[in-house]
C-alpha positions as CSV (number, residue, x, y, z in Angstrom):
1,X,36.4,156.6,38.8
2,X,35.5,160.3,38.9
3,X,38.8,163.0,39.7
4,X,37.2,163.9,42.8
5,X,37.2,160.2,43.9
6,X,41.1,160.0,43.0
7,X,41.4,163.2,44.8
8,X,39.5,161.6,48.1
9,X,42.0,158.8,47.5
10,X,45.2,160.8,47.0
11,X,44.1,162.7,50.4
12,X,44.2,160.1,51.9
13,X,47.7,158.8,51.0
14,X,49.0,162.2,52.2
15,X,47.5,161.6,55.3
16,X,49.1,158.2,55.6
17,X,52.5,159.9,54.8
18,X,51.8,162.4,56.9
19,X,51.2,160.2,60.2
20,X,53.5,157.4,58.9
21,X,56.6,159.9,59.1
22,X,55.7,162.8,61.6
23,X,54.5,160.0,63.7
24,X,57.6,158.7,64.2
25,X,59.1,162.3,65.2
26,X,56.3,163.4,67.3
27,X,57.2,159.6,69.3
28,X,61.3,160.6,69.6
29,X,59.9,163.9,71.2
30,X,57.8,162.4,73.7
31,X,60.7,159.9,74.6
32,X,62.9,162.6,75.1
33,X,61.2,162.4,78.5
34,X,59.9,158.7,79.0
35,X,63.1,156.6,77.7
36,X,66.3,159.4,77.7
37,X,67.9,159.7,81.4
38,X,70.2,162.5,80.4
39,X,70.7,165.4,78.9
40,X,73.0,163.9,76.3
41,X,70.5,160.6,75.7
42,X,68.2,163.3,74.4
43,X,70.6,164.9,72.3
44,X,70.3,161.7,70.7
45,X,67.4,161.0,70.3
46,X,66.6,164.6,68.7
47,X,69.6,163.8,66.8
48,X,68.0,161.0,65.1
49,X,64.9,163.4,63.7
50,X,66.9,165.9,63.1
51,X,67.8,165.6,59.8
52,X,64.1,165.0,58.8
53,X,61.4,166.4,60.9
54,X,60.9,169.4,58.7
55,X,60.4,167.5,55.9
56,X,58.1,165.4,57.7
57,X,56.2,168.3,58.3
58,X,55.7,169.0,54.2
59,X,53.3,166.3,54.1
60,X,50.9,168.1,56.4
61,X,51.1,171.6,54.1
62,X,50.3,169.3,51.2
63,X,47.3,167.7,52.4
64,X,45.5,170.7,53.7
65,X,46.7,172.1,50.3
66,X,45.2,169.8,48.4
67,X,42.0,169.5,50.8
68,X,41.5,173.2,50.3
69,X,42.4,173.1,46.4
70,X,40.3,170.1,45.4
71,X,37.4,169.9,48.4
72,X,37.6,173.6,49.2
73,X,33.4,173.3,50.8
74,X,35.6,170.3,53.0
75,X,38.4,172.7,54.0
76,X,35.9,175.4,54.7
77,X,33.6,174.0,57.6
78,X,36.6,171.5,58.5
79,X,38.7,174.7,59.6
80,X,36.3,176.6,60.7
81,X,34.6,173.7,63.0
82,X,37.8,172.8,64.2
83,X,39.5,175.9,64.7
84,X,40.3,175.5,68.0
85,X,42.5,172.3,67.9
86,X,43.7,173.2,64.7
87,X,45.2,176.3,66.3
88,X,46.5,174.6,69.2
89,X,48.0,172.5,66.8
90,X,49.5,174.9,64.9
91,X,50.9,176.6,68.0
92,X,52.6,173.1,69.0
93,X,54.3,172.7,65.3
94,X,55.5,176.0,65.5
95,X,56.8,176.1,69.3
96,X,58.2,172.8,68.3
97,X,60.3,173.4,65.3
98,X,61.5,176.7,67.3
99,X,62.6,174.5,70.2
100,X,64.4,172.0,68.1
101,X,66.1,175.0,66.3
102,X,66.8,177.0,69.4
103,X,68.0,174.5,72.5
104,X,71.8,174.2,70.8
105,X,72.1,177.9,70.9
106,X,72.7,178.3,74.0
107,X,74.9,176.5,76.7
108,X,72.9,177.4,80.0
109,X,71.3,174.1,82.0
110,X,68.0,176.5,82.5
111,X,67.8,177.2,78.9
112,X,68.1,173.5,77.0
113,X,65.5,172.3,79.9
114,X,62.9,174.6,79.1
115,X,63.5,173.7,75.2
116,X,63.5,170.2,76.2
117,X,60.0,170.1,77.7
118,X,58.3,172.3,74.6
119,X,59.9,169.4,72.7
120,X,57.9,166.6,75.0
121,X,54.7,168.7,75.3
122,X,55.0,170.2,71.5
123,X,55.5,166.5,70.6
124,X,52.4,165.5,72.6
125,X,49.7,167.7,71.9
126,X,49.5,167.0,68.2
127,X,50.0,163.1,68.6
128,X,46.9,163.8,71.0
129,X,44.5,166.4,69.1
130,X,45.0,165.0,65.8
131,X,43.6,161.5,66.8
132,X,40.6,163.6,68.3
133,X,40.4,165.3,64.9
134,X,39.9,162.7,62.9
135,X,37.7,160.6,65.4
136,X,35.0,163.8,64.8
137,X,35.7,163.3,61.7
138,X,34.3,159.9,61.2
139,X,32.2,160.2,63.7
140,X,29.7,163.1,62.3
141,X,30.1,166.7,63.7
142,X,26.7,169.3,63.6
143,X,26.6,170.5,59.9
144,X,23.8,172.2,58.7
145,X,22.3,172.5,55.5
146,X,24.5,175.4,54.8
147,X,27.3,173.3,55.0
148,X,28.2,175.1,58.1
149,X,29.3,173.6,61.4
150,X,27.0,175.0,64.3
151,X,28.6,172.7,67.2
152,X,31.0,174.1,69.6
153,X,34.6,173.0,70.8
154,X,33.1,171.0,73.8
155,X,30.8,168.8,71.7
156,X,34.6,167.7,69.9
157,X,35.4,165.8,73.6
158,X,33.2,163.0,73.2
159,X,34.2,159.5,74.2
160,X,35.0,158.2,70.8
161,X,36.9,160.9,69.9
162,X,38.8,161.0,72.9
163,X,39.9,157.4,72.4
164,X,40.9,158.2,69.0
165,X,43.3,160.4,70.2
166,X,44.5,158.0,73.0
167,X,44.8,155.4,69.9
168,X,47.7,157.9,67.7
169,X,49.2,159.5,70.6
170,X,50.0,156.0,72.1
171,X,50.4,154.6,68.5
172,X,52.9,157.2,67.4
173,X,54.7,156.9,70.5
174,X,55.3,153.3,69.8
175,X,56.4,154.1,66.3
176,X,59.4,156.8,67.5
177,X,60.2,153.7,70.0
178,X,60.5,151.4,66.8
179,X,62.2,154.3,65.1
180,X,64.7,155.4,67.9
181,X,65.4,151.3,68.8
182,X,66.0,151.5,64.8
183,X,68.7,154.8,64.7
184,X,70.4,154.3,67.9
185,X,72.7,152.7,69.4
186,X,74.2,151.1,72.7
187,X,72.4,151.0,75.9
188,X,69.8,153.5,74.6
189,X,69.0,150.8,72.2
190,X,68.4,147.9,74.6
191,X,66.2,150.6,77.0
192,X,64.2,151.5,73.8
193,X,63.4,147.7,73.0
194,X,62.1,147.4,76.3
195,X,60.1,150.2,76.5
196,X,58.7,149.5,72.8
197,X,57.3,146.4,74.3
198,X,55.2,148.0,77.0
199,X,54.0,150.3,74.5
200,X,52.8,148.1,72.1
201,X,50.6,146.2,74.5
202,X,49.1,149.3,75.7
203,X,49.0,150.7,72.2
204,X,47.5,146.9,70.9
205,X,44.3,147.6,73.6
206,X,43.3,150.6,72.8
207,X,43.7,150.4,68.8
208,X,42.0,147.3,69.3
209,X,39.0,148.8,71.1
210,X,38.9,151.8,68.8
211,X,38.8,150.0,65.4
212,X,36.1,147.5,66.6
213,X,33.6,150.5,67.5
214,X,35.0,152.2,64.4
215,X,33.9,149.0,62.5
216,X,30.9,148.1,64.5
217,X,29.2,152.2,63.9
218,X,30.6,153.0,60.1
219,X,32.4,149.9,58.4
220,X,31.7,147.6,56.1
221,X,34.3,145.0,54.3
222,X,36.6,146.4,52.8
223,X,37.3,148.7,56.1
224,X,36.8,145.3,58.0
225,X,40.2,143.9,56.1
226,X,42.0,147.4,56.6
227,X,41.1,147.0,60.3
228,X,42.6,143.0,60.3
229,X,45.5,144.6,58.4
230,X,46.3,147.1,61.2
231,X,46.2,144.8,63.9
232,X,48.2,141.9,62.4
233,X,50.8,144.2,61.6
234,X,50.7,145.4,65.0
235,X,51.4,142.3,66.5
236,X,53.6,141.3,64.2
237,X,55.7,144.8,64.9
238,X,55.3,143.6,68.8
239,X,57.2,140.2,67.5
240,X,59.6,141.7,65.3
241,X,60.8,144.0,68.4
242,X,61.1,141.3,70.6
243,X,63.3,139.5,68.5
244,X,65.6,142.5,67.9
245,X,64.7,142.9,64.5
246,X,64.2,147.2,64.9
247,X,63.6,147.5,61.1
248,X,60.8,145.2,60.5
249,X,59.2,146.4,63.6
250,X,59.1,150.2,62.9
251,X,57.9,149.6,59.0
252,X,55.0,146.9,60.7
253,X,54.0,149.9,62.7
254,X,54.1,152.1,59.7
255,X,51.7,149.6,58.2
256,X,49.5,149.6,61.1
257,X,49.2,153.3,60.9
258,X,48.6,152.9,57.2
259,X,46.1,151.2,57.6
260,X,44.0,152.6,60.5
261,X,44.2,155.8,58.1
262,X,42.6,153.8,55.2
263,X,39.7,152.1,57.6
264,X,39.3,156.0,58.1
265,X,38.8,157.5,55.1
266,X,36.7,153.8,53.8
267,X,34.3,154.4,56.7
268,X,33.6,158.0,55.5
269,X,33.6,157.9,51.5
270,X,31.5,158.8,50.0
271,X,31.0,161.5,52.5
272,X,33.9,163.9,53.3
273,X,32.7,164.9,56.9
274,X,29.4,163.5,57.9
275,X,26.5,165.6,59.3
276,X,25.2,164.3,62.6
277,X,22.1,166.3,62.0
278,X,20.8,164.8,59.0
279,X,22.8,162.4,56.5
280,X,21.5,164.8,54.0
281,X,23.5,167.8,55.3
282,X,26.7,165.5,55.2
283,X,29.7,166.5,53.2
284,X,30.6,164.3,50.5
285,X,33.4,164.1,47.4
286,X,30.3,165.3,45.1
287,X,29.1,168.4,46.9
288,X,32.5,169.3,48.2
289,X,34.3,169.4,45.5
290,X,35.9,172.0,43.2
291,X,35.2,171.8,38.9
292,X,36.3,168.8,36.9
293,X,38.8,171.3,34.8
294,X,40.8,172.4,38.6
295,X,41.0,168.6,39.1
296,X,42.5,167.9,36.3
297,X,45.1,170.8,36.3
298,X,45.7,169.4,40.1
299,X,46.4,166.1,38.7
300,X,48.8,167.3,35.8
301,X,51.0,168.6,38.7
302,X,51.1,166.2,41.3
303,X,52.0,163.6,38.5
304,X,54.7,165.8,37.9
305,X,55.7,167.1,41.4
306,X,55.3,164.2,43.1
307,X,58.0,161.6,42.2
308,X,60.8,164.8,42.3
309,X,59.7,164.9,46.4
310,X,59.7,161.5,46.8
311,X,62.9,161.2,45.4
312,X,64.6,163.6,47.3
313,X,62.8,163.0,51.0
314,X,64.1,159.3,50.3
315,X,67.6,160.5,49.0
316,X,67.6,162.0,52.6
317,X,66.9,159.4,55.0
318,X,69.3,157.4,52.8
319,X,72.1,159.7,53.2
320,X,71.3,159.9,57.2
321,X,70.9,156.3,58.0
322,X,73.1,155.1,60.4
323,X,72.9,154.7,64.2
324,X,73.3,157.2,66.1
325,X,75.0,156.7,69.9
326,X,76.2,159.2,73.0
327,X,79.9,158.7,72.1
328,X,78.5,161.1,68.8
329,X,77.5,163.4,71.1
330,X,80.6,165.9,72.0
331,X,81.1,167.2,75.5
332,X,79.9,170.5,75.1
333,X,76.5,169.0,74.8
C-alpha cells in the first residue's frame, strides 16, 4: 500500500472520529429543544457536553489539516467548491461554542433564551450541511480538467444530497438521544429513552434508503458489508435502548455512523472527489496528492502525536462520566 492510500485511509478514520463524537454533541444541542421542558433540563443536557465538545471539535481541525497537508489538489477544489456550506458551517461552530461559553454569564430570562436557540440551530445546521457535503461528495460535483469546480451552490441541493443530510442530521440526533439517555439521570432519562425510540425508526428509514442508492450508484462489496454493518448495528442500537441498556445503544450508533463513513470513503477510492463531467477529470489519491517525502514526514508525526491525544481525550470522558441530573443543577440556574 502506497502512503497516499494510508493517508486516504487515515482521513477517513478522522472523519469517523469526527462524526462519531461531535455527533453526539451536535444531537444534545438539538434536544435542548425537542426533549428538555425547562430551562434547567437544558442545563443538563449542555452539562453533559460540556466537558467535551471542544475537544470534539479537534477532530474536525485535524482532518482538514491533514486533507490539505497530504491531498492539498483535494483541499483546494473541495474548499473552494464548497465554500458556501463550509462557511455556513463555520459560522455555526463558531456561534455555537460562543453560545455554550456565553449563556451562564448572565442571569437575564431574555439573554439564556436567545443563547439557547443558537445552541439548537448552531447544533442543526452542521448535523444538516455536513451530510449534504459529503453526499456531493460521493456523488460527483462539475470538475474540470483543471481540477477546478465550475458548478455553483444550487447544483449542491440535489435529491441525493439532500437525503444525505436528512440521514446525519437525524442520525446524529439519535446518537445525543443515546448519549444523553447514557449521562443523565431521573425523569430526563426515561423521556430520552422514549424519544430515542422514535428517532431511530425515523433515523432506520432514511439511512436505510440512502445506503441502498448509495450502494446501488457507487458500491461494490466491500461497501456492501460496511452498509449491512451500519444497519445491523442500528437496529441493534434500537434494541439495546428499548431494553434500557443506554451504553450499548449509544456505542451501536457509533458503529453505525462508523460505518456509513467507511461505505463513504469505499464508494469513492480511488478517486478523492469524483468529476461528473468526465471520470477523467475526477480527483483521485494519485493526482491529489502531495510528494512521497511530505507523506512520510506526516506519518512520522501522527505515529507520534496521535496516541498522546488519544490518551488524554479518553483520560477526559473518564474523569467526567457519571450521570448527570437537575438536583446538580443549583437554583441560580
Amino acid at each position: 500500500m502506497e502512503l497516499h492510500d494510508v493517508w486516504f485511509v487515515l482521513i477517513a478514520v478522522l472523519w469517523t472520529g469526527y462524526f462519531f463524537l461531535e455527533g453526539f454533541d451536535f444531537g444534545v444541542g438539538i434536544l435542548t429543544k425537542l426533549l428538555a421542558r425547562d430551562r434547567t433540563e437544558r442545563r443538563v443536557l449542555i452539562n453533559t457536553i460540556g466537558p467535551v465538545w471542544d475537544g470534539n471539535e479537534v477532530w474536525l481541525l485535524t482532518a482538514g489539516g491533514a486533507t490539505f497537508a497530504a491531498f492539498p489538489e483535494w483541499y483546494a477544489t473541495l474548499f473552494s467548491g464548497f465554500y458556501l456550506p463550509l462557511l455556513l458551517i463555520l459560522v455555526c461552530l463558531i456561534v455555537r461554542g460562543v453560545a455554550f461559553e456565553y449563556r451562564h454569564k448572565r442571569d437575564g430570562t431574555r439573554w439564556q433564551t436567545n443563547w439557547e436557540h443558537a445552541i439548537f440551530w448552531t447544533s442543526l445546521g452542521p448535523a444538516l450541511l455536513w451530510g449534504v457535503a459529503f453526499g456531493n461528495i460521493v456523488r460527483g460535483v462539475k470538475i474540470d480538467r483543471e481540477m477546478e469546480y465550475v458548478g455553483n451552490f444550487w447544483d449542491l441541493l440535489n435529491p441525493y444530497a439532500i437525503l444525505g443530510g436528512l440521514v446525519t442530521l437525524s442520525l446524529f440526533t439519535f446518537h445525543g438521544t443515546a448519549f444523553a439517555a447514557l449521562k443523565t439521570d431521573g425523569e430526563i432519562r426515561v423521556r430520552a429513552r422514549k424519544l430515542a425510540l422514535a428517532l431511530g425508526a425515523v433515523t432506520a428509514a432514511l439511512a436505510l434508503g440512502f445506503l441502498i442508492w448509495t450502494q446501488i450508484d457507487h458500491g461494490d462489496g466491500s461497501s456492501l458489508v460496511a452498509m449491512l454493518i451500519a444497519v445491523v448495528a442500528l437496529v441493534a442500537a434500537l434494541g439495546a435502548i428499548k431494553l434500557g441498556r443506554e451504553g450499548w445503544s449509544f456505542a451501536l450508533s457509533g458503529v453505525t455512523i462508523a460505518a456509513s463513513v467507511a461505505m463513504l470513503f469505499l464508494t469513492l477510492f480511488p478517486n478523492v472527489m469524483p468529476s461528473s463531467l468526465d471520470d477523467a477529470w475526477s480527483l483521485t489519491v494519485t493526482n491529489a496528492s502531495s510528494s512521497p517525502y511530505t507523506l512520510k514526514i506526516m506519518t512520522w508525526c501522527a505515529g507520534i502525536a496521535t496516541p498522546v491525544v488519544l490518551m488524554y481525550q479518553a483520560w477526559t470522558y473518564w474523569v467526567f462520566r457519571k450521570r448527570i441530573s437537575t438536583r446538580h443543577i443549583a437554583d441560580a440556574h
